[in-house]
N, C-alpha and C positions, 0 to 999 in steps of 0.2 A: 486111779484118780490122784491118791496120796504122791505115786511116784513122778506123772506129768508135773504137780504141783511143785516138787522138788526140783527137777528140771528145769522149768520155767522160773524157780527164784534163782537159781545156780546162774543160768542164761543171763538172766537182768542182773546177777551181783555182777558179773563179768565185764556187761555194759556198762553199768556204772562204775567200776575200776579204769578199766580202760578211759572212760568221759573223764575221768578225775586224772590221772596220768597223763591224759593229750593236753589238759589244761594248766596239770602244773606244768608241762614242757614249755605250752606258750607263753606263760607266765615267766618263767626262765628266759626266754630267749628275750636276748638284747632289741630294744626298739634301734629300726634299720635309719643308720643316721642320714640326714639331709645331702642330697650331693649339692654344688654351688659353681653357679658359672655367672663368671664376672665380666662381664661384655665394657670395654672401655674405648672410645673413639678420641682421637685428638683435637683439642679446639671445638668439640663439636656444641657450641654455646646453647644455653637455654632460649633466645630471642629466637631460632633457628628450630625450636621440638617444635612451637603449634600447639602443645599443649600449657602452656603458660602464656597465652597472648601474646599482643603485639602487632607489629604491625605487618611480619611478613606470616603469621599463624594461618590465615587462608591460601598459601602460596606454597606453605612445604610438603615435601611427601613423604608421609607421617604414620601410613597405616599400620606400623606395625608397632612404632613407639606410642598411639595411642590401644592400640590391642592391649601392649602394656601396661597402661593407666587403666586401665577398665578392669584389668585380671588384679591389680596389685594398689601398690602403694606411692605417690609421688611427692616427693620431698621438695619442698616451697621453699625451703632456707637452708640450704646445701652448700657450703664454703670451701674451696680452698684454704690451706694457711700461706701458702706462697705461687701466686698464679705464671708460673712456665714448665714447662713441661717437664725437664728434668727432678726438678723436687718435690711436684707435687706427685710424680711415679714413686719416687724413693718414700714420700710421704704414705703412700697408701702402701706398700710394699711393708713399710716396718711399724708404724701404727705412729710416727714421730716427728716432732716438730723439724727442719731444718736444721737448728740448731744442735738438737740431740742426736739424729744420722746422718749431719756432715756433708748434706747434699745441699749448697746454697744455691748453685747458678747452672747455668746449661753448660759450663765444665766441667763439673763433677760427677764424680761415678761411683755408685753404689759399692761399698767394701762388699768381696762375695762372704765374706766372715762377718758379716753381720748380721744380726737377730731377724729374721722376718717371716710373717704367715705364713708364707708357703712351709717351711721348712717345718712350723707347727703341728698344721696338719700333716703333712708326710711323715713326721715322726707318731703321728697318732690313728694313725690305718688309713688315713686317706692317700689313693693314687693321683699324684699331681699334675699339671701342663700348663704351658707358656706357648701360647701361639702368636704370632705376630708381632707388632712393635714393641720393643724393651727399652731401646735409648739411656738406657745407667749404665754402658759404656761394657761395665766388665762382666763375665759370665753370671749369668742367672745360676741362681741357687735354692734349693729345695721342690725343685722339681723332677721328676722324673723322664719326664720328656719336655725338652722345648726345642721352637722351630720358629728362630726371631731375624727381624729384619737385621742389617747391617747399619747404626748409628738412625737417618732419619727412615731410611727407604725411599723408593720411588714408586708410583701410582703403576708403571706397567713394567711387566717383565721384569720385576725384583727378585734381592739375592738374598735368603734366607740362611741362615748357618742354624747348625743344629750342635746335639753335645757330642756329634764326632769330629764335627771338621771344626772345632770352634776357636776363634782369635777376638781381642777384645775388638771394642770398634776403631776404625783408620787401619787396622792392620786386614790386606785383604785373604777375604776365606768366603767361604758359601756357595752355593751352588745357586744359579739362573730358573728361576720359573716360570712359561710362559705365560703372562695373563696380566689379568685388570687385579691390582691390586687386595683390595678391600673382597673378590669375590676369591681370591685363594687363600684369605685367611680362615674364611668358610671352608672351605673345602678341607682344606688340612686340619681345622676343628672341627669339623664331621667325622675326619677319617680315622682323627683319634677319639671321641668316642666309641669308635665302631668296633676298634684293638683294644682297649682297655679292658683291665682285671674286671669284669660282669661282677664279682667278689666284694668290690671293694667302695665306697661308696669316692667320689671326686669332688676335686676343684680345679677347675678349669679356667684359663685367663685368656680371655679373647680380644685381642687389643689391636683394633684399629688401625691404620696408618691417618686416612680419611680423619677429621676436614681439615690435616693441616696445608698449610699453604706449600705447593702451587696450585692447588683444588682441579687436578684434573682427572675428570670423569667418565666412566666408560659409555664407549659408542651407543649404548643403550638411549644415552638422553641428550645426545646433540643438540636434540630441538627443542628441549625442555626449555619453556619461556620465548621462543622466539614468537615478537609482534606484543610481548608484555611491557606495561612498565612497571616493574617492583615501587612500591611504595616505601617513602625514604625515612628514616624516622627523623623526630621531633629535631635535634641537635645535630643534623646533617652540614650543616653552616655556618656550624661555630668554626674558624679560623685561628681563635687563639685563648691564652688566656683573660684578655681584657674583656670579653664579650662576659664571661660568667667568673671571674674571682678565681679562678682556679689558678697554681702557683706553678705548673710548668706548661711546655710547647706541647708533651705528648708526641704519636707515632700517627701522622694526618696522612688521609687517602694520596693525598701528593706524592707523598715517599712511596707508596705502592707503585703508584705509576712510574718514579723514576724507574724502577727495578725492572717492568715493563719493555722501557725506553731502551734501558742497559743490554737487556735479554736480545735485542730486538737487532741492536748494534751489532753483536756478538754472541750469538747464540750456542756459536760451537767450545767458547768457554767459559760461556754463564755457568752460576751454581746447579741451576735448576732450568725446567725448561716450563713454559707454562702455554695453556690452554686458549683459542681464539686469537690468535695474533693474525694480524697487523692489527695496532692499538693506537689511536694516535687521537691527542686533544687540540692539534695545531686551530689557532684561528680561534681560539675559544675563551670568552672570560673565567673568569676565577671560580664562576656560580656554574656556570655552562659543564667548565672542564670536573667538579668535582662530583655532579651530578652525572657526568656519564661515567666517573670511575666507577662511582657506585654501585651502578648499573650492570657492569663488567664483571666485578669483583662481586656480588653479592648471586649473580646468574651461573657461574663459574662455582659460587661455594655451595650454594642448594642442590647444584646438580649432582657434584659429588659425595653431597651431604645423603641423598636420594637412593645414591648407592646401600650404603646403611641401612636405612631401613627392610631394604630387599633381604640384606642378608642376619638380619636381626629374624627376618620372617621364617628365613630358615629355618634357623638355629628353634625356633619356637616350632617351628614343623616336626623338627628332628625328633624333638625330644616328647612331642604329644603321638607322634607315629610309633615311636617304641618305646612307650608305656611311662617316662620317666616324667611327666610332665608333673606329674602330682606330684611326687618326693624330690624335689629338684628347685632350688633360692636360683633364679636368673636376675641379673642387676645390671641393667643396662645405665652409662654417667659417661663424661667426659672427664679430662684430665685436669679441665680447668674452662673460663669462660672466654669469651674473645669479643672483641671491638666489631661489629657489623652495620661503620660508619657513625655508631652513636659520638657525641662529640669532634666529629668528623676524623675520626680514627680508625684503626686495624689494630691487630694483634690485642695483645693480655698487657701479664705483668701487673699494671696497676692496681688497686686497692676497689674501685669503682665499680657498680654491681654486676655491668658486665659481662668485666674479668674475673672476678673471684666469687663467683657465684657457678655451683655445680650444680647442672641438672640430672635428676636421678628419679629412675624407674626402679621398683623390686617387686617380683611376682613370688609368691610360695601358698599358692593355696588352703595350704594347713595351717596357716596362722595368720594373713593378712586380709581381709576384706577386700574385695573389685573395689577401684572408683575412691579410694580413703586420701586424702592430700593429711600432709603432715607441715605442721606450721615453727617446731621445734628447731634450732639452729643446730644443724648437724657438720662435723667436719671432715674432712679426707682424715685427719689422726684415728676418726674410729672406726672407721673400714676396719678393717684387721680386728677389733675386739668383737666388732661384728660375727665373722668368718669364726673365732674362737668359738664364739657363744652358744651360734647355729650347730657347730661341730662336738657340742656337749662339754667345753675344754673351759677351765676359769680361765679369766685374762691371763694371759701372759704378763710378764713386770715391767718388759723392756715396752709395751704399748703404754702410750701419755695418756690414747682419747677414750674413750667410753662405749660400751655394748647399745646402742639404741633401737635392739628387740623389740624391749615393751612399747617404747614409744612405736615403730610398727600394730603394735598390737591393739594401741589407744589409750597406755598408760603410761602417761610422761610421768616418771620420776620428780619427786618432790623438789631434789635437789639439780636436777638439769641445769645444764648451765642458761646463763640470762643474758650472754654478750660471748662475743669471741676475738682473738687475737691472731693480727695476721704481722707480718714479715716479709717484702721482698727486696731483697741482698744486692741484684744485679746492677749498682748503679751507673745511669749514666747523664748527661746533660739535659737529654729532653723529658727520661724516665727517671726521676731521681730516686735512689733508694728510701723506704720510707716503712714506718710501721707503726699501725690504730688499730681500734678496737670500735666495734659494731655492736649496738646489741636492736632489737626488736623496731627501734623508733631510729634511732642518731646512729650516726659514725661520726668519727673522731681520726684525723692521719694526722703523722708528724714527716714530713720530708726531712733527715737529717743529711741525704743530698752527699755521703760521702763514699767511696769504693770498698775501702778496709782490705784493701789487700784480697778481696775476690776474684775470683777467676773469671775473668771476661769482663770484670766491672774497669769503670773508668777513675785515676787518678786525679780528675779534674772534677771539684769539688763545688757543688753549688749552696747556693743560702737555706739555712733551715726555715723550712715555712710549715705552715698549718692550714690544714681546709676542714671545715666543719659542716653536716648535711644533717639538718631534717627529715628522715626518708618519707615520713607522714605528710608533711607538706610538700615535698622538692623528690619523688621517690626517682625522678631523669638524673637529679645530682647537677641541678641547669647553676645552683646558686651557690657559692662558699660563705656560708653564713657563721663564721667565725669572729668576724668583728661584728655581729649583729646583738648589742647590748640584753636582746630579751634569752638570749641562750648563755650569758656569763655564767649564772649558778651550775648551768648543766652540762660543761663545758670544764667547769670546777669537778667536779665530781667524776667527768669520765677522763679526765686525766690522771688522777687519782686509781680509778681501777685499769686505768692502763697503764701503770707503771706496775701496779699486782698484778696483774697478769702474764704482764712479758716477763716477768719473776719467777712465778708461777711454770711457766711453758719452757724457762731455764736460759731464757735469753737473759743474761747476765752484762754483756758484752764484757767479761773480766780479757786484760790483756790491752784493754784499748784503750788509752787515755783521751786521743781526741771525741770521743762517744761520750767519756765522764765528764770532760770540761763541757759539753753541749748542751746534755744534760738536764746538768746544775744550773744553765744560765736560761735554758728554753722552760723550764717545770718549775 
């Protein structure tokens, strides 16, 4: 009896050794870090998800960016600091204003020697990738693998260069892929999932070519829309600046068409080739002809837009099929916002909400709630502190913008910022260069209307002007209510912090005199 007894305590001290040994190993063993895939489309505008209203919100095909709202978290006030495509890449790539990484205009090209998230994490266990559109000209850096388009790309049978055969862009290299665009960037970010270190956790950059213009889309949705008519928004018909106060011409659906008309002439040496031709407004007035551009150009951009989302469904297939779906930050945004006729315009660039409004989905189940909308004014500068944060890593030094974690999680920091400051460089006659500050209620722009010697900007200099918005009362931006005497104190005031800020963010403009004499005489 005694000796069972002794046995059976022997047996259970053994179990409870071992129970205490398996747990302190658990306890040891490092929590397995987040992997993070950053989904980014071009131009692909918030009026355009369906999930922030509007008027085309019953018309998109969305099911997979609202999948996304439902699993995660979607950011209401999501900015650009300079809406064109080149710097607001460079922007999210190194956590920094224009100013501070030297990316102003869609000439400039990312130094491969310069500071940026990828390279962070690569340096800190994570295996990297670059898939599809890069456009900063010179070789990608801190990745392990990438497999990028040649400068803009084209929608079918484009030429991808990788880090064997690689030349910056205009110089040719790459090899031919057969296909629709936007679905091989899928595939080739499938196939590297599929090769990767299983070891090591990732970040992954899946970047779109889709919805930049020419918006041509695959045979799949031909007939998406045919026998519709898109409903036009509010400001389809403004013609100019005298209709609502605004201080320039802007980029109106007319100019689309000419390019159209161009294409159409010559299509064996247009830039670009584009979707549904023969185009024609002959015979049509003014209202007639801009209302069927509309129509054209908006049927043409959702279909390609449409694309997207199939392959966003994937990508969320891929990774709930083999097992990663739970430890795995997915963040689907565009690279900036875009004109979808509003003010009777196309393209970005401007200050207007637009264009400088980014739309942004993040999924990560282990810390953000289904269904959560964030109201916090978040920028492209803090991507990249983001990416740190997730990755266990302090900020980097050479990032400007801020970790917005908590805020995902429901706890806006006390000191958040309460307005932000934007920058666009590229100036020219119709788009003048110009730079204001936004915060919750107001914006505030200054057109200083001059080139500075930018790459691609124009020499030919227009009047410094001011437009001021309500976004509480005016949130279309229909009225420039800057001479409108009941906003003088508040007008005073954010002038004021938008001279701190663009300080602040290192826009000094030192070097330039014509900027300090303007100034002086505008402030």
């Amino acid at each position: 009896m005694m000796k069972r007894f002794k046995n059976n305590f022997l047996f259970a001290s053994l179990i409870l050794v071992s129970c205490a040994a398996f747990a302190q190993k658990k306890a040891l063993k490092p929590e397995l870090k987040p992997n993070i895939i950053f989904i980014m489309a071009d131009d692909h505008t918030s009026q355009s998800w369906g999930i922030y209203g509007g008027v085309l919100k019953d018309y998109v095909v969305n099911k997979n960016i609202k999948r996304m709202a439902a699993e995660g978290a979607v950011l209401n006030n999501a900015f650009c600091t300079n809406s064109i495509c080149v710097p607001s890449r460079a922007t999210i790539m190194t956590g920094q204003y224009s100013q501070k990484n030297n990316v102003y205009t869609l000439g400039d090209a990312l130094d491969p020697a310069h500071p940026n998230i990828a390279k962070v994490l690569q340096g800190n266990g994570y295996e990297t990738a670059l898939i599809g559109k890069w456009h900063l000209k010179k070789q990608p850096t801190g990745f392990d693998h990438f497999m990028v388009m040649d400068d803009q790309g084209v929608y079918f049978n484009p030429t991808f260069k990788t880090e064997k055969d690689w030349k910056d862009d205009g110089e040719k290299a790459g090899v031919v892929h057969k296909g629709y665009n936007t679905d091989l960037v899928t595939d080739y970010s499938i196939d590297w999932l599929n090769q990767r270190d299983k070891n090591k956790p990732f970040f992954m950059m899946t970047h779109f070519k889709a919805t930049h213009e020419p918006w041509e889309y695959p045979e799949r949705y031909n007939n998406l829309y045919d026998g519709l008519t898109i409903p036009e928004p509010v400001s389809i018909l403004d013609f100019g600046p005298e209709t609502n106060g605004r201080t320039f011409k802007g980029q109106d659906l007319e100019d689309l068409e000419k390019r159209w008309e161009q294409y159409q002439k010559n299509p064996d040496k247009y830039w670009t080739t584009y979707p549904g031709m023969p185009f024609t407004i002959n015979g049509l007035d003014s209202v007639q002809a801009r209302k069927k551009i509309y129509q054209k150009f908006v049927k043409d951009y959702l279909r390609c837009a449409a694309a997207i989302d199939d392959n966003i469904g994937r990508l969320l297939d891929y990774l709930k099929s083999n097992g990663l779906a739970e430890n795995t930050i997915v963040i689907y945004t565009s690279d900036q916002g875009y004109f979808l006729g509003e003010h009777g315009f196309f393209d970005k660039r401007m200050m207007y909400e637009e264009s400088s409004r980014m739309p942004f989905v993040i999924c990560y189940p282990k810390e953000i709630k289904g269904g959560s909308r964030v109201d916090d004014i978040i920028l492209n500068i803090d991507f990249a502190a983001l990416f740190a944060d997730y990755a266990g890593l302090k900020k980097p030094e050479f990032i400007q913008g801020e970790s917005f974690r908590d805020i995902l999680k429901g706890k806006t920091p006390k000191n958040w910022r309460k307005s932000m400051y934007y920058r666009y460089w590229e100036h020219s006659k119709d788009r003048p260069a110009h730079f204001g500050i936004r915060d919750q209620r107001y914006k505030l722009i200054f057109y200083y209307g001059k080139g500075l010697g930018m790459k691609g900007a124009s020499s030919e200099s227009t009047p410094a002007a001011w437009e001021f918005y309500d976004l509480s009362k005016d949130p279309k931006e229909l009225h420039n209510a800057m001479n409108d005497p009941a906003y003088k104190q508040q007008i005073g005031r954010m002038k004021i912090e938008l001279l701190k800020q663009k300080e602040q963010s290192g826009d000094d403009d030192s070097g330039r005199p014509e900027m300090k004499a303007m100034m002086n005489s505008s402030f």
